[in-house]
Structure formats: C-alpha cells, structure tokens
C-alpha positions, 0 to 999 in steps of 0.5 A: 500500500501508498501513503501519502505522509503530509507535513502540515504548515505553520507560520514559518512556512507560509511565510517564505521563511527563514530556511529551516537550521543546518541541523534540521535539514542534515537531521532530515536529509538523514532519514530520508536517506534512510527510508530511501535505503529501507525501500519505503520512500517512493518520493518526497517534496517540500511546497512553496506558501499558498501565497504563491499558489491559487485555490479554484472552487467549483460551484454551480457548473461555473469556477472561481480562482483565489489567489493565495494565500488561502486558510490558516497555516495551520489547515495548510500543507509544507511538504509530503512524502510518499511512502509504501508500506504494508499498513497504516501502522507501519507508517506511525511507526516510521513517522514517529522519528521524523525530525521536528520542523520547527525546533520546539518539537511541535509539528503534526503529520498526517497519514493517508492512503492513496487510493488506488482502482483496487481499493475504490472497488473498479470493475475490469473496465475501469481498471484497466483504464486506470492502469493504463493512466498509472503507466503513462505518468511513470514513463 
C-alpha cells in the first residue's frame, strides 16, 4: 500500500521563511536517506506558501480562482512524502522519528492512503483504464 505522509504548515512556512537550521535539514536529509535505503520512500517534496499558489472552487457548473494565500497555516500543507508500506501502522511507526520542523518539537503529520482502482472497488473496465493512466505518468 501508498501513503501519502503530509507535513502540515505553520507560520514559518507560509511565510517564505527563514530556511529551516543546518541541523534540521542534515537531521532530515538523514532519514530520508534512510527510508530511501529501507525501500519505503517512493518520493518526497517540500511546497512553496499558498501565497504563491491559487485555490479554484467549483460551484454551480461555473469556477472561481483565489489567489493565495488561502486558510490558516495551520489547515495548510509544507511538504509530503510518499511512502509504501504494508499498513497504516507501519507508517506511525516510521513517522514517529521524523525530525521536528520547527525546533520546539511541535509539528503534526498526517497519514493517508492513496487510493488506488483496487481499493475504490473498479470493475475490469475501469481498471484497466486506470492502469493504463498509472503507466503513462511513470514513463
């Protein structure tokens, strides 16, 4: 199974920054090095402030475009991982060494697994044309 593994924003973060201490990204370039090494690291990012980006709503067949930011920094996601692990607690257990964002040991991760055509009950039809989509973006 995939678990998306997201890192919740705070006020450094959608402030642009400052950029996090020496000491944090060796202490988070080291356990990325080693989840990467354990074979459970598919991918991990970090995401620019909502202040650069834009949230389009839906309603009523029309769309409206906000220019970030959007939400309180702490609604918002920093950064996520990809992780594939056999189950939801085998994650919290990986997570549970994550390094502190912030330098005060405050710092809330969540955990969700990616859905797949299996898991959402696809019949043979669309499957396959979910399989075909999944192999077109790994190429």
């Amino acid at each position: 199974m995939r678990f998306m593994v997201a890192i919740r924003a705070n006020t450094t973060t959608e402030a642009g920054g400052p950029m996090p201490s020496t000491e944090l990204l060796e202490a988070m370039g080291k356990f990325n090095e080693e989840m990467v090494k354990a074979g459970v690291m598919l991918s991990a990012e970090g995401l620019h402030p909502s202040s650069k980006g834009a949230l389009v709503k839906f309603s009523g067949g029309k769309h409206r475009v906000i220019d970030g930011p959007f939400a309180e920094a702490k609604e918002l996601i920093a950064g996520y991982s990809i992780i594939e692990a056999a189950s939801l607690a085998e994650v919290i257990e990986m997570v549970k060494d994550w390094p502190q964002s912030d330098g005060h040991g405050n710092a809330q991760i969540e955990i969700r697994q990616i859905a797949t055509a299996e898991s959402l009950g696809f019949d043979e039809e669309q499957q396959e044309r979910y399989n075909k989509i999944v192999a077109q973006q790994q190429q």
